[in-house]
C-alpha positions as CSV (number, residue, x, y, z in Angstrom):
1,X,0.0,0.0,0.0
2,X,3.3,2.3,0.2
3,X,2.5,2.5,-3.8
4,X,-0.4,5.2,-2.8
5,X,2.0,7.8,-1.5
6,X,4.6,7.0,-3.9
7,X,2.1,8.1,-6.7
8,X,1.1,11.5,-4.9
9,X,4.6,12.6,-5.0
10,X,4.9,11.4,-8.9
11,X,2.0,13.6,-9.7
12,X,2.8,16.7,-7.4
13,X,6.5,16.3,-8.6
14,X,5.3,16.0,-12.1
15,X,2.4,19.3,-11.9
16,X,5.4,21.5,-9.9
17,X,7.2,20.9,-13.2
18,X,4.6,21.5,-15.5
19,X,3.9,24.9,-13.5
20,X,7.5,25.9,-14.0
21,X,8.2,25.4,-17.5
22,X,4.7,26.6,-18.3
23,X,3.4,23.2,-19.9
24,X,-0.6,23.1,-20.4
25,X,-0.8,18.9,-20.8
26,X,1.6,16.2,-19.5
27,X,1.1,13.7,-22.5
28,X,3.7,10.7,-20.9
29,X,5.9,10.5,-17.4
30,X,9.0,7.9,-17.8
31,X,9.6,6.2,-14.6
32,X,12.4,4.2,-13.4
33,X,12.0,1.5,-10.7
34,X,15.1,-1.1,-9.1
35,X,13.8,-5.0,-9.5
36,X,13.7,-4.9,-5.4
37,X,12.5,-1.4,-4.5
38,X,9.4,-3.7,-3.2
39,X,6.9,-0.9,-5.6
40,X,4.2,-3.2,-7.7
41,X,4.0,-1.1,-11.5
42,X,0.8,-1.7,-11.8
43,X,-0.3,-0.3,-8.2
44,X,1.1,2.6,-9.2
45,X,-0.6,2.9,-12.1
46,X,-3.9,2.2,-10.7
47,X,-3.3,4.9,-8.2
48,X,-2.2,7.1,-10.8
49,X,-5.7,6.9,-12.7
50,X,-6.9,8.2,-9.6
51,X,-4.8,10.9,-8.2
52,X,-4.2,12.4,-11.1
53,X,-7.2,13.3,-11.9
54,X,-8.2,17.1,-12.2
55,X,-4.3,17.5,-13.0
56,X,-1.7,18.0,-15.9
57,X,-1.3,14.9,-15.6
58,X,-4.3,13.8,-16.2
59,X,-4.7,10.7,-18.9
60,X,-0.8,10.7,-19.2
61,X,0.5,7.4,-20.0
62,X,3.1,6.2,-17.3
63,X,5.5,4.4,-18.5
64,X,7.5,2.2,-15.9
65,X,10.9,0.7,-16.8
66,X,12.5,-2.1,-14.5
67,X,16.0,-1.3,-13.6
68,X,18.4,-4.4,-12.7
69,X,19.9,-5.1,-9.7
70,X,23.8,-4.1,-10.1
71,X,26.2,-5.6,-7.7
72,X,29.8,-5.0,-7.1
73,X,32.6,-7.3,-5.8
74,X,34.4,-5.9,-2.5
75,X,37.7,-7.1,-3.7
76,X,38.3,-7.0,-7.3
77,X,35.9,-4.1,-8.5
78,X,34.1,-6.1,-11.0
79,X,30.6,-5.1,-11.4
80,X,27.7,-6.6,-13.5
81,X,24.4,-6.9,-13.0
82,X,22.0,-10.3,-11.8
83,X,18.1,-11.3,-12.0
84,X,17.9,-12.3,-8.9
85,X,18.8,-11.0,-5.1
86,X,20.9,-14.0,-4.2
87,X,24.5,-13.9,-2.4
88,X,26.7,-14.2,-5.4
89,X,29.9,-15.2,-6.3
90,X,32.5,-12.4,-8.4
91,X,32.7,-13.9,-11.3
92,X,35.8,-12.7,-11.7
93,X,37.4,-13.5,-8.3
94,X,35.2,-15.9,-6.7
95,X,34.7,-13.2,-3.8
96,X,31.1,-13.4,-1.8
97,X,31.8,-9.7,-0.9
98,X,29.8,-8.1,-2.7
99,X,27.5,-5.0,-2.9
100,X,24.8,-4.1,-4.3
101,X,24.9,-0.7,-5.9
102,X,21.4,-0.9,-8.2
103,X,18.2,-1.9,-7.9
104,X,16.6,-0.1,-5.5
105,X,15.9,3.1,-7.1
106,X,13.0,4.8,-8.2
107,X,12.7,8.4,-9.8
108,X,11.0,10.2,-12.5
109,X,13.1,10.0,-15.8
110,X,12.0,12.0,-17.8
111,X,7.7,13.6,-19.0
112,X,6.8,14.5,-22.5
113,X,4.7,17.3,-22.6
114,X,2.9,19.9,-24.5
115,X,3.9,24.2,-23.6
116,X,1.4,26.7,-23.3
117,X,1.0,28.8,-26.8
118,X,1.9,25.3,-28.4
């Protein structure tokens, strides 16, 4: 249910832009989510049918892109990504130090839009 939340910020993030850069219609928001951030795509977009309504953003298409989880060995550097959260092995080095560096994100990447006077 964290999704709910997550979605109000995407649309007031996404109408504080529009009001800056003077856009009348946010036609598409690009968003970027890690494998294991724990957010489910499609509660967000079922929440975003409903909160943005009345907006900008209203009847954009959001358009959710998986990232990978990225991890990084300890002792040799080598980095590369996996499918699964599992304690790996460097493939390089045989190391079970490793990292994770990706796969937990989520942000905005990136809204098309339409400008007032368009």
């Amino acid at each position: 249910m964290h999704e709910l939340p997550i979605t109000e910020s995407i649309v007031r993030i996404a109408s504080d832009e529009a009001l800056k850069h003077n856009v009348s219609k946010i036609n598409e928001i690009r968003i970027k989510i890690g494998e294991i951030s724990g957010l489910v795509p499609e509660c967000i977009q079922y929440y975003f049918d409903v909160v943005s309504a009345g907006t900008k953003a209203e009847g954009a298409k959001l358009i959710i892109n998986k990232l990978p989880i990225v991890m990084k060995c300890v002792n040799c550097n080598f980095t590369g990504e996996t499918d699964k959260f599992v304690e790996n092995k460097c493939p390089d080095c045989g190391s079970t130090q490793m990292k994770m560096i990706g796969g937990n994100e989520f942000y905005i990447d990136s809204m098309e839009v339409e400008k007032d006077g368009d």
